[in-house]
C-alpha positions, 0 to 999 in steps of 0.5 A: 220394498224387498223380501228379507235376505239372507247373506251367509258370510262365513261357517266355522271350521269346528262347528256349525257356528255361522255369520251373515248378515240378514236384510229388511226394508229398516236396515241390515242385521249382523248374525249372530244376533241377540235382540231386546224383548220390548213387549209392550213396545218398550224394552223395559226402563231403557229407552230407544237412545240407549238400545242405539248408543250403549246396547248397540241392538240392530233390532227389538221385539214387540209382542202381539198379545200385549200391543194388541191389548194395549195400546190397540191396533186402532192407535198403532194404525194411527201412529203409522205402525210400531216404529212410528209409535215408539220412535225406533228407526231400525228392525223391528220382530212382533211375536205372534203372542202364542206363548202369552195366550198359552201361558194363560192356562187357567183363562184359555181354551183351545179349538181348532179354530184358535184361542178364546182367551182372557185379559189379564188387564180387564178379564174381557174375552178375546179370540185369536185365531191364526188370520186374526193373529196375521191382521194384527201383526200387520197393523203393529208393523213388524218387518219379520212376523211370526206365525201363530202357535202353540206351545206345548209346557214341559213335560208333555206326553207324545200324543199331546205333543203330537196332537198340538204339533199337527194343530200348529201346522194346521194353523201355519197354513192359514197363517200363510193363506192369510198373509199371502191374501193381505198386503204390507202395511206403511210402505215397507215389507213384512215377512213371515216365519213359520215356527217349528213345535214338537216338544222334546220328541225327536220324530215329532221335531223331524217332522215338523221341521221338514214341514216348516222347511217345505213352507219355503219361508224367508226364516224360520224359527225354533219355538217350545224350548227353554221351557223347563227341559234339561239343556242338555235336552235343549241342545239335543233338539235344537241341533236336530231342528238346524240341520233339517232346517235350510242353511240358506235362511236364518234360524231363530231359537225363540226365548233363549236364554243365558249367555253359555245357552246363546253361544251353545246354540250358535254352534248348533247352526243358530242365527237369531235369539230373544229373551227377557233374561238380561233385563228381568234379571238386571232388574233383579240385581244379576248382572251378566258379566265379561268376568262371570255372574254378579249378585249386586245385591251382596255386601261384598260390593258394597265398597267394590268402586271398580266399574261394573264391567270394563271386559266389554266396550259399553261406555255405562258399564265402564262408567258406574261402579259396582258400589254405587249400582248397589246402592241404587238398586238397595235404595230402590232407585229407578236409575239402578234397574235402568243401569242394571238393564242396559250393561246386561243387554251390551253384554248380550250383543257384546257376546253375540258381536264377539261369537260373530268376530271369532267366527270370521277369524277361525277361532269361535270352538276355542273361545267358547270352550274357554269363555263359558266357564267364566261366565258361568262363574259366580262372584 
C-alpha cells in the first residue's frame, strides 16, 4: 500500500500543457486523463468490459450522493467496496456529492455544520457533514477521495462567494481531521484531494488555491466551474488556480466539459477531467467526432452507411454506421444509446491519449490550434 504518486514525464514548449503518469494501489494512470462519470456505480448503458476494450478508461468515477442513497454503504461494505461491487479492477475517483447536495436548492439547508437534505428517491432527510462525507467515501472504496464542499451557482455575488469559499475551507479542514483519524479500507490506500472554490472572483481563487496548495494534498482539484460562466471566463480562473497550485501534484478541473473545453485547459497546466457530457449527449443522439459534432438524428444520416467515425482507433465506431445509429436511436433502441455512448467516451480518451502524444513529441500548440475548429464544426 503507497500514498498516490505523481510522475511528471514531460512540459509542452508552447504552453502549460504537461504529461505524467499518476499511481494508485489499482494500477497506473496516463495524463492527461478523461474519466467516465458512473454515478450510480455504473457509466450509464456501457458496461465495465466496454470501458476496458473499447473506451480504453484507466479510471471512472462514483458519486457519494448516490451510492450512499443507494445501494448503501452497508452492501458496498459487504460487497468488499465499489470495485468489488461492480466488477471494475482499475482506479476508481468518488465525488464527495457536494455538487448533487447543492444542486437540490429547494430540498437543503446550509449550516456551519454541514447540509440537511432531501431524497430525491423517498424525500427522508439526510445530514452530510464534512467527517460523515469522509466515512462514506471510505466505505464506497475510491482510491482518490474528494473533499466536501460547496459549490456556489453562477453568478454569485462576491460576499456569497466569499462567505461559502471560507465555509468550504472550514470544511476542508475537518475533512483532513477526519480522514487522518480513520483508516484505508480493504487493503489499498485512499487518498484525499482538497478542492479549490471562489467562484469567478480572482481574489477569492487566489486565496483559496494558496490555501488548498498549503494543505500539501497528493492532488488537488478545481471545482465551481462549468456552471454557467462564459469559457472565456472559465479559462481565465482555471489558468490562475494552475499556476498557484503545485506543479509537482495533478490538478483535476471538476465537470469539465466539451472536447475544445478539455484541450483549452490542458494547456493551462490540467492534468485530470470528468464530465457526463460524452454519455448524456451520445444518449441525446450527439455524437463528438474526429471530423466535428454529428446530430444523428438528421435525415441527412439517414442513408449515410460510412462508420460513424474511423478518424479514432475504437473498433465500434469504426464498425457501425451512421445510418444504422440512427435508425436504433429513431427506434428507440437500447442498443443506439449504448453505441452512441461508448464511441463518444473512445473519443474523449481518444483525445486526451493524442493531446498526451503530441505533448511528448513537441507538437501539442500546433495540433490544437488546428484540431479545435474541427471539432467545433457541425455536420
Amino acid at each position: 500500500m503507497a500514498a498516490l504518486e505523481f510522475h511528471l514525464e514531460k512540459s509542452d514548449t508552447g504552453s502549460k500543457a504537461r504529461a505524467g503518469t499518476i499511481t494508485t494501489d489499482h494500477g497506473k494512470i496516463s495524463t492527461p486523463i478523461f474519466m467516465p462519470v458512473g454515478t450510480v456505480g455504473s457509466v450509464k448503458a456501457v458496461s465495465q468490459q466496454q470501458l476496458e476494450t473499447e473506451v480504453k478508461a484507466q479510471i471512472i468515477l462514483g458519486n457519494t450522493y448516490h451510492l450512499y442513497l443507494r445501494p448503501g454503504t452497508e452492501v458496498l461494505e459487504a460487497a468488499g467496496g465499489l470495485h468489488k461491487f461492480n466488477g471494475w479492477k482499475h482506479p476508481i475517483l468518488t465525488d464527495s456529492g457536494g455538487y448533487q447536495v447543492f444542486s437540490l436548492a429547494n430540498n437543503r439547508k446550509i449550516n456551519e455544520e454541514g447540509v440537511v437534505f432531501q431524497s430525491h428517491i423517498d424525500g427522508s432527510k439526510h445530514l452530510f457533514t464534512p467527517e460523515k462525507v469522509m466515512d462514506i467515501q471510505r466505505s464506497i472504496g475510491g482510491d482518490i477521495i474528494m473533499a466536501f464542499d460547496e459549490c456556489p451557482p453562477y453568478p454569485s455575488d462576491n460576499i456569497y462567494a466569499g462567505n461559502s469559499m471560507e465555509l468550504t475551507h472550514r470544511w476542508l479542514d475537518r475533512c483532513f481531521e477526519r480522514f487522518h483519524g480513520t483508516s484505508d479500507r480493504y487493503g489499498y490506500t485512499q487518498n484525499l484531494f482538497p478542492i479549490v472554490q471562489g467562484s469567478t472572483y480572482h481574489d477569492l481563487r487566489k486565496a483559496s488555491s494558496e490555501f488548498v496548495a498549503s494543505k500539501n494534498a497528493v492532488g488537488n482539484a478545481i471545482g465551481g466551474l462549468s456552471v454557467g460562466e462564459p469559457e472565456e471566463m472559465m479559462y481565465e480562473i482555471c489558468e490562475l488556480c494552475c499556476d498557484i497550485l503545485p506543479a509537482d501534484k495533478p490538478r483535476y478541473l471538476m465537470g469539465v466539459g466539451t472536447p475544445w473545453n478539455i484541450l483549452e485547459n490542458i494547456a493551462l497546466g490540467v492534468d485530470m477531467f470528468d464530465c457526463v457530457m460524452p454519455t448524456r449527449n451520445g444518449r441525446n443522439a450527439m455524437l463528438f467526432t474526429s471530423k466535428g459534432i454529428i446530430n444523428i438524428d438528421n435525415k441527412k444520416w439517414e442513408k449515410d452507411f460510412s462508420p460513424l467515425d474511423d478518424g479514432i482507433p475504437c473498433e465500434l465506431s469504426n464498425y457501425y454506421s451512421k445510418s444504422y445509429l440512427r435508425h436504433l436511436i429513431k427506434s428507440k433502441e437500447i442498443l443506439g444509446l449504448t453505441i452512441a455512448s461508448v464511441h463518444n467516451l473512445a473519443f474523449y480518451l481518444w483525445i486526451v491519449e493524442e493531446a498526451r502524444r503530441r505533448i511528448v513529441d513537441g507538437s501539442f500548440s500546433s495540433w490544437k490550434r488546428e484540431v479545435i475548429p474541427v471539432y467545433k464544426t457541425r455536420l
